[in-house]
C-alpha positions as CSV (number, residue, x, y, z in Angstrom):
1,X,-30.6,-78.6,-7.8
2,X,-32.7,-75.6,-6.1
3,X,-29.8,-75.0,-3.8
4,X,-27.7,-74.4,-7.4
5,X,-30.6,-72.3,-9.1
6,X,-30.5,-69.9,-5.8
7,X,-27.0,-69.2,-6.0
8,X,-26.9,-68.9,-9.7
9,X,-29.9,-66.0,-8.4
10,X,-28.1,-65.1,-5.9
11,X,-24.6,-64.0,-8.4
12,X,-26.8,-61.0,-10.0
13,X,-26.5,-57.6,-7.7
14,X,-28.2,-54.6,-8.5
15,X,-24.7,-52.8,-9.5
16,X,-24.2,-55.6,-11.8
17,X,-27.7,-56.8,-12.9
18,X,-26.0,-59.2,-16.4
19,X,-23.7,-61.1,-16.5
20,X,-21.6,-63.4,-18.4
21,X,-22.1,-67.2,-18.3
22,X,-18.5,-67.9,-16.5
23,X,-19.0,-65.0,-14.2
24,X,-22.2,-66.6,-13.3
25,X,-20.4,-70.2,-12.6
26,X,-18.1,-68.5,-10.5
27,X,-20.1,-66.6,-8.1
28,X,-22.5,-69.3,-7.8
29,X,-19.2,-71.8,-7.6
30,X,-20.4,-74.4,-10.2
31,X,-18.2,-75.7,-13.0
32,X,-19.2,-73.6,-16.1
33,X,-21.0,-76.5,-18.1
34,X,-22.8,-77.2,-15.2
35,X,-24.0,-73.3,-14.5
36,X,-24.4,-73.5,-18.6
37,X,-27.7,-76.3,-18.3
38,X,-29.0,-75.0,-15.3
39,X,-28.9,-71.0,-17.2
40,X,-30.2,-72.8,-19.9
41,X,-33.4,-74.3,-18.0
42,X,-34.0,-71.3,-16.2
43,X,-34.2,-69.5,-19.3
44,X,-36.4,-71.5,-20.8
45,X,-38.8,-70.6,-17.9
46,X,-38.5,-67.5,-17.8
47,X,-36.7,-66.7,-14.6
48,X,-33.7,-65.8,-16.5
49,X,-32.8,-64.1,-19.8
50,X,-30.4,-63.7,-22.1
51,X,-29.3,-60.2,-23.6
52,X,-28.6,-59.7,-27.3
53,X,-25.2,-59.7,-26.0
54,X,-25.2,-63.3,-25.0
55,X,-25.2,-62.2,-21.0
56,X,-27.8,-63.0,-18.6
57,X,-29.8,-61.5,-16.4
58,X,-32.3,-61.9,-14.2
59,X,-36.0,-62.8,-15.8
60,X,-39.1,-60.7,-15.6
61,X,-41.1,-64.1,-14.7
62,X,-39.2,-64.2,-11.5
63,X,-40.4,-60.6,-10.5
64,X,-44.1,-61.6,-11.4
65,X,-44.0,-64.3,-9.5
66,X,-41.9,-62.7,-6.5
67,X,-45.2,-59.9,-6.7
68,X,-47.6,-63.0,-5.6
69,X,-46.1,-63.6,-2.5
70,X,-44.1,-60.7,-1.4
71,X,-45.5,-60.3,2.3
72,X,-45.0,-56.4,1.7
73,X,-47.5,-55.7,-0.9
74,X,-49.8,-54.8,1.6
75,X,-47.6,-52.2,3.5
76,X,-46.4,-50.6,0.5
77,X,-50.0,-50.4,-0.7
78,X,-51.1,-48.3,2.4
79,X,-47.7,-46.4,2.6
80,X,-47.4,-45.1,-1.4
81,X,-49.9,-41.9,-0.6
82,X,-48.0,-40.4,2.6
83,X,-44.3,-41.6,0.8
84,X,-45.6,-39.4,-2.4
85,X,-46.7,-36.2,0.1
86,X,-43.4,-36.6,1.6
87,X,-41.5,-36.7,-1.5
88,X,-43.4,-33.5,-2.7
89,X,-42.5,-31.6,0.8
90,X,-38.8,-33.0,1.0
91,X,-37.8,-33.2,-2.6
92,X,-34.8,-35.7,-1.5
93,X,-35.1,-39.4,-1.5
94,X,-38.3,-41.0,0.5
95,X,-37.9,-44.5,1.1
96,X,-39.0,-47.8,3.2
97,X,-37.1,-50.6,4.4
98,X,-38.1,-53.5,6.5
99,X,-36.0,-56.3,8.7
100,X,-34.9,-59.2,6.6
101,X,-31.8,-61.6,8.0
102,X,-30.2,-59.3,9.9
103,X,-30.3,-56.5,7.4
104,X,-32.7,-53.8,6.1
105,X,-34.2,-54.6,2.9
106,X,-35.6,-51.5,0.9
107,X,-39.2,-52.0,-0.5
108,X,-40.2,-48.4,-2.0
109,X,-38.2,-45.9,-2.6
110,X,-38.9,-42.1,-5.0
111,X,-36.2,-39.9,-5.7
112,X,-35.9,-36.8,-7.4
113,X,-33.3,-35.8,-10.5
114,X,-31.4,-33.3,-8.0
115,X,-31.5,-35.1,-5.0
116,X,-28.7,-35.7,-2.7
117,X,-26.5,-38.6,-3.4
118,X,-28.2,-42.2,-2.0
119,X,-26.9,-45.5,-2.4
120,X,-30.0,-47.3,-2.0
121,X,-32.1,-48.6,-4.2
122,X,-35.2,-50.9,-4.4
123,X,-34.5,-54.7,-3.6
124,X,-31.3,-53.2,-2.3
125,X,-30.5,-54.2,1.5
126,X,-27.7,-52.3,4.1
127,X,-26.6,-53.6,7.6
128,X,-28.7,-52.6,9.9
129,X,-26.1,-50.2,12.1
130,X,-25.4,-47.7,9.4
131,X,-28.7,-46.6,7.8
132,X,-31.2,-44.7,9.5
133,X,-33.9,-47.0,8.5
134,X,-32.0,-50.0,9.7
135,X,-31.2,-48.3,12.7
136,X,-35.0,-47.6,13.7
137,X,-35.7,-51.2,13.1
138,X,-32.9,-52.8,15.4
139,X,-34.0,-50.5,17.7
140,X,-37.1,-52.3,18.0
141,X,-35.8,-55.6,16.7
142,X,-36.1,-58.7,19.8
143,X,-33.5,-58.4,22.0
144,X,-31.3,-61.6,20.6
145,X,-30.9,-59.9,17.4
146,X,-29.9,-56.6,18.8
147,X,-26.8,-59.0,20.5
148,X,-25.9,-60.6,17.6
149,X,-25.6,-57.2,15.8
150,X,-23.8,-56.0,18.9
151,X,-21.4,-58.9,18.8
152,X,-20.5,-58.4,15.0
153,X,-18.1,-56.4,13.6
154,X,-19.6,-52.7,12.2
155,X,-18.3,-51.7,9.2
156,X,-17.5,-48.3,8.9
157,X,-18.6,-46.3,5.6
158,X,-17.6,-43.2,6.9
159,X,-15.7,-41.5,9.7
160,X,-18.8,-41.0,11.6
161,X,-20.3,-44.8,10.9
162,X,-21.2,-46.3,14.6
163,X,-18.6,-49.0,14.7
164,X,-18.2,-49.3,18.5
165,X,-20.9,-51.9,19.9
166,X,-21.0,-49.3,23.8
167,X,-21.6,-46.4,21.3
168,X,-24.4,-48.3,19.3
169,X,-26.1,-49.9,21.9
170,X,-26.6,-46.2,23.6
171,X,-27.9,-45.0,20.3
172,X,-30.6,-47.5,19.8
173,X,-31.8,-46.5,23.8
174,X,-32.2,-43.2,22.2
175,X,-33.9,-43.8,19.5
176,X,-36.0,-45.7,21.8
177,X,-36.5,-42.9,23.9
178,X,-37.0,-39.8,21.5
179,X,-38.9,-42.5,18.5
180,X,-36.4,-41.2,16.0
181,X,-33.0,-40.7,14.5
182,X,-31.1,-38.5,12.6
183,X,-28.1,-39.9,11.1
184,X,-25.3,-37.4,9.9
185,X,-23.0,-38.4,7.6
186,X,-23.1,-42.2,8.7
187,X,-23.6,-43.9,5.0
188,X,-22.0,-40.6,2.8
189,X,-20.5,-37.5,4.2
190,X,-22.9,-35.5,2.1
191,X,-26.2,-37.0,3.2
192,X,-28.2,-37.1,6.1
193,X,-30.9,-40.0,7.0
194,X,-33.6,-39.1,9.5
195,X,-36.4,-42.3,10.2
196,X,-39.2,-43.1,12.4
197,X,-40.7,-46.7,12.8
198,X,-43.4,-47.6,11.2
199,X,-45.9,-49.7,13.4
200,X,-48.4,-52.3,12.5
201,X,-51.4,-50.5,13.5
202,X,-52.1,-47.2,15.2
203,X,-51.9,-48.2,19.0
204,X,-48.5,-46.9,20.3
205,X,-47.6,-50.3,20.9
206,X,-48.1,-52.2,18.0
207,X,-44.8,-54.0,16.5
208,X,-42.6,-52.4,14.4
209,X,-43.3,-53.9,11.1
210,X,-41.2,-51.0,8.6
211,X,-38.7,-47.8,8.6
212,X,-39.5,-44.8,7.1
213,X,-36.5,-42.5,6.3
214,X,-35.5,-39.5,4.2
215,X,-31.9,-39.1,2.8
216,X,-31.4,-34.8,2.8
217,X,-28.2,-32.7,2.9
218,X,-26.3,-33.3,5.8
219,X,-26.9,-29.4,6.2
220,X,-27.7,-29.4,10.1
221,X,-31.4,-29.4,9.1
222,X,-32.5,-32.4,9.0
223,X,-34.6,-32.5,12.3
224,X,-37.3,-29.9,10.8
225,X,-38.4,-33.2,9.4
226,X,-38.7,-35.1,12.3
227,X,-42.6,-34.2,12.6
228,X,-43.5,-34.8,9.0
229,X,-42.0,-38.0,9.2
230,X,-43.9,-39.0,12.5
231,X,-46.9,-37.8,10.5
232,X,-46.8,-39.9,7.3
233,X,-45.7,-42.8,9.8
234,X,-49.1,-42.8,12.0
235,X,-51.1,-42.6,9.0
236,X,-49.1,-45.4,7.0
237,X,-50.1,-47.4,10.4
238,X,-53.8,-46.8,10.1
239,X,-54.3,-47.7,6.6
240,X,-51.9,-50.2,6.8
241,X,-54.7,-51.8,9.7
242,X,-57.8,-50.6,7.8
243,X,-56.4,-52.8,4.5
244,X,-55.8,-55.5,7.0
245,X,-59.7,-55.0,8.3
């Protein structure tokens, strides 16, 4: 029964946040009654709902109780002061992901009306070798999960996606090496992502717990914000281990 209630979950994506009973069944490969009583149970505690339309979506009740447990309350708590500087410097998207099953899964992210296009989005996750963010975190991910991305195929999203396992590996020894990257045109052709890892606590070793990117025009500028970035990261770090004391 949970295994069904996760997939019926599980059919809702952000580009497509209702949907119709039968889609549901589909997705989440149950037999329409059957996804029709379990809809109708979950409704009725609140971690669905139903739209005047007769669709469903997903239910606020899930969201207040996913904000109980959600392990990065406390980063995004100590990072929301240096994201909002950032986003009043940059102007463009500011935004944090961290490592969840082999992806990067955004946790905060502020935009601006003008900004340059983004497909990200809160909640929203990307593989790990085409954003910038992912890109900082597999570079400090453990070794056996750097292999299993290296042994996968790598989409492509754009001509200059990494999609060569010899060309990715020598990118995450740079990042590595320089404690940053600047990815041009890897996601959109328009956009640029520049990110920095985010560390646990303010010694130079501490684990990587977060990445901190910026999406900008892929305009050739992009590494004027290498600095600011490594800025807003350090002190995210220290309040992130002063909350924690």
């Amino acid at each position: 029964m949970l295994a069904r209630a996760t997939r019926i979950l599980q059919a809702f994506t952000p580009q497509e946040p209702e949907l119709s009973v039968s889609e549901v069944g589909r997705r989440a490969r149950l037999h329409v009654a059957t996804a029709s009583r379990l809809i109708a149970a979950m409704v009725e505690q609140g971690l669905l709902a139903r739209t005047p339309a007769g669709r469903v979506r997903i239910g606020v009740r899930l969201w207040e109780l996913a904000q109980r447990a959600s392990p990065t309350l406390g980063l995004r708590e100590a990072a929301m002061p240096f994201l909002e500087d950032l986003h009043a410097v940059i102007g463009h998207h500011v935004q944090m992901g961290v490592l969840d099953t082999g992806e990067v899964l955004f946790v905060e992210r502020l935009s601006a009306r003008d900004a340059v296009i983004n497909v990200t989005r809160i909640a929203g996750r990307l593989p790990l070798h085409a954003s910038s963010a992912g890109l900082v975190l597999l570079a400090w991910a453990p070794r056996d999960l750097q292999e299993q991305v290296l042994a996968c195929p790598l989409p492509a999203y754009t001509p200059a996606t990494i999609t060569t396992p010899a060309r990715l590996r020598t990118m995450l020894a740079g990042i590595r090496r320089q404690g940053y990257v600047i990815s041009e045109g890897h996601i959109h052709a328009d956009a640029t992502g520049v990110a920095v890892p985010v560390r646990s606590g303010p010694d130079p070793a501490a684990p990587v717990v977060a990445g901190l990117s910026v999406i900008v025009p892929n305009d050739g500028r992009a590494s004027s914000l290498v600095p600011a970035l490594q800025a807003a990261a350090r002190g995210i770090a220290r309040r992130s281990s002063s909350l924690v004391q």
